[in-house]
DOTOR-809541 format. One record per residue (C-alpha): x, z, y; residue number from 1. Coordinates in steps of 0.05 Angstrom, whole numbers. Layout:
% DOTOR-809541
<node X="X" Z="Z" Y="Y" pos="NUM"/>
...
% end
This chain:
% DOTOR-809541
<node X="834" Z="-1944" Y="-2479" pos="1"/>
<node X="805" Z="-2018" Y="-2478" pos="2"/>
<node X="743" Z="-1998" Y="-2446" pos="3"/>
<node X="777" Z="-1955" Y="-2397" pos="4"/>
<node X="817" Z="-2014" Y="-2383" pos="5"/>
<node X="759" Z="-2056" Y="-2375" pos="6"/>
<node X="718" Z="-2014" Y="-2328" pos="7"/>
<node X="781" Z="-2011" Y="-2276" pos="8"/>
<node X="784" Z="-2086" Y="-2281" pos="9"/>
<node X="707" Z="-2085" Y="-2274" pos="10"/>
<node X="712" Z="-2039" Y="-2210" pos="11"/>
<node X="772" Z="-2081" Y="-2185" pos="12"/>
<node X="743" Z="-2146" Y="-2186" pos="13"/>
<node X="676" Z="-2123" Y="-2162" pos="14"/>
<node X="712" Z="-2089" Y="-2103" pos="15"/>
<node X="744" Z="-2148" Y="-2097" pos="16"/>
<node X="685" Z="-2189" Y="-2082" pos="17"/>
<node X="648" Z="-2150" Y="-2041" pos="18"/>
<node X="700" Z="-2150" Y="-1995" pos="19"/>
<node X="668" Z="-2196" Y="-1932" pos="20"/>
<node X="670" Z="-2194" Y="-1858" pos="21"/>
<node X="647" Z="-2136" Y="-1830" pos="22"/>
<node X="605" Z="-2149" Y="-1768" pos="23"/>
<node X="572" Z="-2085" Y="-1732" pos="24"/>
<node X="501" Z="-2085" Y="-1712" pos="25"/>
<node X="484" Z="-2100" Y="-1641" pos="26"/>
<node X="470" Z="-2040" Y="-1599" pos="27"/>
<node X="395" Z="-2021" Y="-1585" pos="28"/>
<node X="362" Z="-2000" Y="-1535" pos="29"/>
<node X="320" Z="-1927" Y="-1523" pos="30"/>
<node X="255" Z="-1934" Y="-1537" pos="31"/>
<node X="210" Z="-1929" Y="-1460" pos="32"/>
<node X="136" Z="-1909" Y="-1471" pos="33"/>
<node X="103" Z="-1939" Y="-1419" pos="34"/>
<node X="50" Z="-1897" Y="-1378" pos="35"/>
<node X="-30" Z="-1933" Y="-1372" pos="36"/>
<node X="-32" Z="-1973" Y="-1316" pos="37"/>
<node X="-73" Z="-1943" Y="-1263" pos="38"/>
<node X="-86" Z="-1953" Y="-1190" pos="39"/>
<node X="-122" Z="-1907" Y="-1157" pos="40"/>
<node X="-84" Z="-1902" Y="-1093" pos="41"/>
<node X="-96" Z="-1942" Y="-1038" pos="42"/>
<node X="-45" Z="-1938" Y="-980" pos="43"/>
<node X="-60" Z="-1956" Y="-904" pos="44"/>
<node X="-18" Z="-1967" Y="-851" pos="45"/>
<node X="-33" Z="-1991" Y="-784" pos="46"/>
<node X="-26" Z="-2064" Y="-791" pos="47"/>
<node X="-37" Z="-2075" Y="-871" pos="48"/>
<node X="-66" Z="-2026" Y="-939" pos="49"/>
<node X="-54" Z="-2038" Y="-1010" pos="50"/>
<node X="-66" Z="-2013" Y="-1077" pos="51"/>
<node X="-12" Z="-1983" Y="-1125" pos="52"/>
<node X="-2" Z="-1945" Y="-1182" pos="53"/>
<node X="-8" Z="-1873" Y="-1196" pos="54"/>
<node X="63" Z="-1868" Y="-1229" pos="55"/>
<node X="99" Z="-1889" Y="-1159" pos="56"/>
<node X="110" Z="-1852" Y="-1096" pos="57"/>
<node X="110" Z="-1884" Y="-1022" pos="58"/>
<node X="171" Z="-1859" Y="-981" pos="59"/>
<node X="174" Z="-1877" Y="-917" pos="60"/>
<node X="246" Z="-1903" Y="-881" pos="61"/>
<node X="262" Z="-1889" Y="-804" pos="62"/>
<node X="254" Z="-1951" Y="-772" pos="63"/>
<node X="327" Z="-1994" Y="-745" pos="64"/>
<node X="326" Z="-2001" Y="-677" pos="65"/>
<node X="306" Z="-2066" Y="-641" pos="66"/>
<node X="249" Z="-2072" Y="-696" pos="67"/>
<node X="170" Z="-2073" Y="-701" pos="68"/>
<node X="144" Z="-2052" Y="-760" pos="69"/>
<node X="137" Z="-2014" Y="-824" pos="70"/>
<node X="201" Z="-1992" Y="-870" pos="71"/>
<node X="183" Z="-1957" Y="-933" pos="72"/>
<node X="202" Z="-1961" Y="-1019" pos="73"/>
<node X="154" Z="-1951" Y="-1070" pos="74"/>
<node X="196" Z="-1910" Y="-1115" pos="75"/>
<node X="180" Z="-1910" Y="-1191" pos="76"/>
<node X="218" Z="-1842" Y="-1209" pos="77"/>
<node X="205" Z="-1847" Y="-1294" pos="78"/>
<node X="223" Z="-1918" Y="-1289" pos="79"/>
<node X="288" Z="-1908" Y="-1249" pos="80"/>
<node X="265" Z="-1971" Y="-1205" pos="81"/>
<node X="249" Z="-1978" Y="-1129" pos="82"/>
<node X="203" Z="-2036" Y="-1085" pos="83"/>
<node X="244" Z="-2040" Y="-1032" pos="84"/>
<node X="187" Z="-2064" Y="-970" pos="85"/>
<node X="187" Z="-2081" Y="-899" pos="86"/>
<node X="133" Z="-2104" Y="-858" pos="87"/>
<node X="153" Z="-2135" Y="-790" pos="88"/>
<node X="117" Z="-2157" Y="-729" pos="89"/>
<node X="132" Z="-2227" Y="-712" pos="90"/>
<node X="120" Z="-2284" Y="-662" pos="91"/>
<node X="78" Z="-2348" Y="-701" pos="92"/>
<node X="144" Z="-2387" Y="-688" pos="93"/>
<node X="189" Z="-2329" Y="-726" pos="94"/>
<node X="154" Z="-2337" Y="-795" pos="95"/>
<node X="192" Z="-2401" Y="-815" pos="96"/>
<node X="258" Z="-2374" Y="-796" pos="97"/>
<node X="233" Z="-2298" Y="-833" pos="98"/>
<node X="214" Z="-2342" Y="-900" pos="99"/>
<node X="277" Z="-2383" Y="-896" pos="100"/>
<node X="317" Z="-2321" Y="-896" pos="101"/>
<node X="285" Z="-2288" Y="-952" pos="102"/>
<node X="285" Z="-2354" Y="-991" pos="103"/>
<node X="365" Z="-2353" Y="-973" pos="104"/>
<node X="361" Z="-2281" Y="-998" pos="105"/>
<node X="331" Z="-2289" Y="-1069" pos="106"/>
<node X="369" Z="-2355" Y="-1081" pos="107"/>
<node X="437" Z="-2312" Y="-1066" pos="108"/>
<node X="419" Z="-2291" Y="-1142" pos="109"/>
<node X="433" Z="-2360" Y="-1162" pos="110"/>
<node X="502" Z="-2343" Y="-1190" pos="111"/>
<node X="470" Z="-2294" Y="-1249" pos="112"/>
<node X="414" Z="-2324" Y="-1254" pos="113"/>
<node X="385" Z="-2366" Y="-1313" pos="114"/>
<node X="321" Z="-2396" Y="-1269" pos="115"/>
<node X="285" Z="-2374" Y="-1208" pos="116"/>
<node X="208" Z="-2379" Y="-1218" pos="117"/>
<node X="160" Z="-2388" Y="-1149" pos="118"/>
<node X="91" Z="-2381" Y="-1148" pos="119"/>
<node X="45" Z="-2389" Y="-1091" pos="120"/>
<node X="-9" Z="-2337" Y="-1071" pos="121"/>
<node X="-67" Z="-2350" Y="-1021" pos="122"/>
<node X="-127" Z="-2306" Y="-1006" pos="123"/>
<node X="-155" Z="-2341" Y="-950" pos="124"/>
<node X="-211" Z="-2291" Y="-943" pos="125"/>
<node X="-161" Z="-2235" Y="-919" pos="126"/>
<node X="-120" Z="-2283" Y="-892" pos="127"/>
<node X="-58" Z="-2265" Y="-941" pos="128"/>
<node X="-9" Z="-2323" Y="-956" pos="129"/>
<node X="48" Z="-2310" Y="-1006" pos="130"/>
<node X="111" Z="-2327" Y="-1047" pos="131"/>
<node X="130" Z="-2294" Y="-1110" pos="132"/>
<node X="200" Z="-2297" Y="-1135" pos="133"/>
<node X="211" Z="-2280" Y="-1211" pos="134"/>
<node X="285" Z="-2282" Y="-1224" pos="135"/>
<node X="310" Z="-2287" Y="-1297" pos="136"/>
<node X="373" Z="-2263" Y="-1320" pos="137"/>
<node X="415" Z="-2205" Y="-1300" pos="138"/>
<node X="403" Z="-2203" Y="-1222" pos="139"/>
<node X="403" Z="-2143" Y="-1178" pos="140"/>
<node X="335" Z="-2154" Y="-1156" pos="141"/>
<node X="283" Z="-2193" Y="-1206" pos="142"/>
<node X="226" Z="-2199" Y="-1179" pos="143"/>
<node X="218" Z="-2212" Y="-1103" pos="144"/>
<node X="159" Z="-2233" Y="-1052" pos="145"/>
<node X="130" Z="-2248" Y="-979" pos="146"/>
<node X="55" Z="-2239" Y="-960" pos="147"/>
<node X="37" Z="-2271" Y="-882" pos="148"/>
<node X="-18" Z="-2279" Y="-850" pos="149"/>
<node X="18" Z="-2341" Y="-810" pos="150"/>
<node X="9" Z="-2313" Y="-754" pos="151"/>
<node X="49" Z="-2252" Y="-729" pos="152"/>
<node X="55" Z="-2211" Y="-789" pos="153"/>
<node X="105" Z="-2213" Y="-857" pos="154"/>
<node X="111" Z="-2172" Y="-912" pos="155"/>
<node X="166" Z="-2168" Y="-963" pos="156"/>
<node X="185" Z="-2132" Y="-1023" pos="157"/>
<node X="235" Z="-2136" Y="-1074" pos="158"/>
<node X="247" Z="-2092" Y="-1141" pos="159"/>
<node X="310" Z="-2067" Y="-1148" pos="160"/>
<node X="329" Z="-2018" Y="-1213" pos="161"/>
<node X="379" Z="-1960" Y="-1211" pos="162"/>
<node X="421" Z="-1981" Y="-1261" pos="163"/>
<node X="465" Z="-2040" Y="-1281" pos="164"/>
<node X="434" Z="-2106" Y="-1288" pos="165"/>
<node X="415" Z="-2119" Y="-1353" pos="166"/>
<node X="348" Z="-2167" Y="-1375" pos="167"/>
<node X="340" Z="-2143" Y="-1448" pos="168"/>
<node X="343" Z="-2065" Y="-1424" pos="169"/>
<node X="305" Z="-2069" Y="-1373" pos="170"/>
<node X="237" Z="-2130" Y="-1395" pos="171"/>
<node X="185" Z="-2071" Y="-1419" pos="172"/>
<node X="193" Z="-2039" Y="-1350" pos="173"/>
<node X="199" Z="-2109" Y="-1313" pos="174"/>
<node X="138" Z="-2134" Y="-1340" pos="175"/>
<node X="112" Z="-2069" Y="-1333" pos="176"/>
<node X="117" Z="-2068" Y="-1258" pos="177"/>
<node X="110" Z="-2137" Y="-1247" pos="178"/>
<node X="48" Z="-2114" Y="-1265" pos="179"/>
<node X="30" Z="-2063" Y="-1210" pos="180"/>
<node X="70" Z="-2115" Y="-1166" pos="181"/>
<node X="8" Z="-2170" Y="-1168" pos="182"/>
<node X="-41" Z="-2121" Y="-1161" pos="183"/>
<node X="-10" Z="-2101" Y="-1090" pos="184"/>
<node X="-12" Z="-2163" Y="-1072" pos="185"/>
<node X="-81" Z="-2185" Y="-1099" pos="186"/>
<node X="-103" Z="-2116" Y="-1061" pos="187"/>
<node X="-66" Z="-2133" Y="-992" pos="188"/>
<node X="-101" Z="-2137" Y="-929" pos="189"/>
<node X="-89" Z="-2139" Y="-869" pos="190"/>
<node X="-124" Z="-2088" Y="-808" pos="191"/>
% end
């Protein structure tokens, strides 16, 4: 009877103690296997071509009214993300106000967002000027940009993802496409 008496007491106190705070483990997130990055298509249209990868599709959007140009996405259908692009045709003395209201349009993000990142491009030999937006935190759009060519022509994407905002979900398939994202641009010329 002592040493039954014992063992409960030696069960209660080590019950006891190993009573703590109980803190769950953060959710994770699925696992994506990213496809090899490839880029065998080239796409033309009558003002401008590009490369881009072989896991997105080009569809084409009706042009609005009272517009010159090309409206199309480049639709990433594994990685549940679209490039929303437009390409307009512009008077020299439009491009300012054009840049100005994309600039307006990224920095709209400035509410969510932890920093916005710019970085210049310039290919002077095709005549392809550029900005890049990347746009950290939990934004609609992360990553945005503008290609010119100064003079009557401007170009601008932005990457949108189906699916609620989210930076830690989402950074494998961000960087992922950021990716294919520079090598349209470092593939962009104008016709």
């Amino acid at each position: 009877m002592k040493y039954l008496f014992y063992l409960l007491f030696c069960l209660l106190v080590f019950s006891i103690s190993s009573c703590q705070e109980y803190s769950p483990k953060p959710s994770g997130y699925f696992r994506v296997d990213l496809p090899e990055q490839t880029y065998s298509y080239t796409h033309q249209f009558e003002a401008f071509e590009f490369k881009y990868s072989d896991q997105a599709v080009i569809k084409e959007k009706p042009i609005p009214e009272k517009q010159e140009g090309e409206f199309f996405n480049i639709v990433y259908p594994e990685l549940n993300a679209e490039i929303f692009c437009s390409f307009l045709l512009t008077k020299k003395d439009n491009i300012p106000q054009l840049s100005e209201e994309s600039r307006k349009f990224v920095y709209l993000h400035a509410l969510k967002a932890e920093a916005i990142n710019e970085k210049v491009y310039e290919n002077s030999e095709h005549e392809v000027y550029g900005l890049v937006y990347n746009i950290k935190g939990n934004v609609a759009s992360p990553t945005q940009f503008t290609l010119t060519d100064s003079i009557n022509s401007f170009f601008r994407g932005a990457l949108y993802f189906n699916n609620i905002p989210n930076q830690d979900s989402i950074a494998p398939v961000l960087e992922y496409i950021n990716k294919d994202i520079q090598v349209l641009i470092e593939s962009f010329q104008w016709k």
